[in-house]
C-alpha positions in Angstrom: 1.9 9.0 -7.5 0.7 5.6 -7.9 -0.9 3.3 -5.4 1.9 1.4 -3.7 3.6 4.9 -3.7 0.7 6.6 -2.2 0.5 3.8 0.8 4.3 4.1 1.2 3.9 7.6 2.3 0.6 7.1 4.1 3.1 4.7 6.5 5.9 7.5 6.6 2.5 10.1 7.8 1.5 7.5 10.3 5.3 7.1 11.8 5.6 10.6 11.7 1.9 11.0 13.9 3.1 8.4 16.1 6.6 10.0 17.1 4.6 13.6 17.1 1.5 12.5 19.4 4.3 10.1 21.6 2.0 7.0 20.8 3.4 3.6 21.5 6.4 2.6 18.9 5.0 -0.3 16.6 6.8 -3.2 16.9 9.3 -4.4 14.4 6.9 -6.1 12.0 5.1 -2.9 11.9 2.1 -3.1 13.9 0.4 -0.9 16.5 -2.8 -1.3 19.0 -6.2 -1.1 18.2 -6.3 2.1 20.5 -3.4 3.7 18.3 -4.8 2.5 14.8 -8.3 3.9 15.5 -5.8 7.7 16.5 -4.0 7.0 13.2 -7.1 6.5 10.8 -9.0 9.9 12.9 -11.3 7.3 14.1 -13.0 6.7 17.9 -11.7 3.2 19.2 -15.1 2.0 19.9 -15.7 2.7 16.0 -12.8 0.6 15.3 -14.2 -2.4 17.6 -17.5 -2.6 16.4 -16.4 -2.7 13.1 -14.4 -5.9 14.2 -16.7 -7.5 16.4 -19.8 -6.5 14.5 -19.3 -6.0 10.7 -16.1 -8.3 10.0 -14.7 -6.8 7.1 -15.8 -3.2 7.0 -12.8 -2.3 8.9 -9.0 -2.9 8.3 -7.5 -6.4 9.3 -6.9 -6.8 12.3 -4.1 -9.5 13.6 -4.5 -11.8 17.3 -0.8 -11.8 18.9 0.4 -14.5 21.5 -0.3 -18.3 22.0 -3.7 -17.9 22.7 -4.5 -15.0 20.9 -4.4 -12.3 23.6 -3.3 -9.3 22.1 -5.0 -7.5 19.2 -2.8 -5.2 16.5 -3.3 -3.9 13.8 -0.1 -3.3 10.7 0.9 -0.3 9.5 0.9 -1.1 6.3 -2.4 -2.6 6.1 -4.0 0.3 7.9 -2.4 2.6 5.0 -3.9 0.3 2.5 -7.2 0.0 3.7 -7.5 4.1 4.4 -6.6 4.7 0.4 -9.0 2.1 -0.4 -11.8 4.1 1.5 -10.6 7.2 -0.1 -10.5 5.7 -3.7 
């Protein structure tokens, strides 16, 4: 399987755990909160936000939703590609 292939079905896995574990539905562009990425990559959530707040970069990219930047989420898709990048 090759890269893009391998992060295709990383995203199916993730869709799958979300419907299993009855986490919140991403949203239409594909993105989830930071409480339900850090469940998705087996991580805790405080993990998860001190990568952001303290070590920008060491975690996956995270995205600021709203006019003044109120609501954090994280996509799908760049979870699944930053996971196989840590595993590669």
């Amino acid at each position: 399987m090759n890269a893009e292939e391998q992060i295709a079905a990383r995203i199916e896995a993730f869709r799958d755990q979300i419907e299993r574990d009855g986490l919140t539905e991403p949203t239409g562009d594909g993105r989830v909160s930071e409480e339900d990425a850090a469940r998705l990559l087996n991580i805790k959530h405080r993990r998860l936000k001190d990568w952001r707040l303290n070590y920008p970069g060491r975690g996956p990219k995270h995205h600021w939703l709203g006019t003044h930047g109120h609501r954090l989420s994280y996509r799908l898709d760049e979870l699944a590609r930053w996971l196989e990048e840590q595993q590669g």
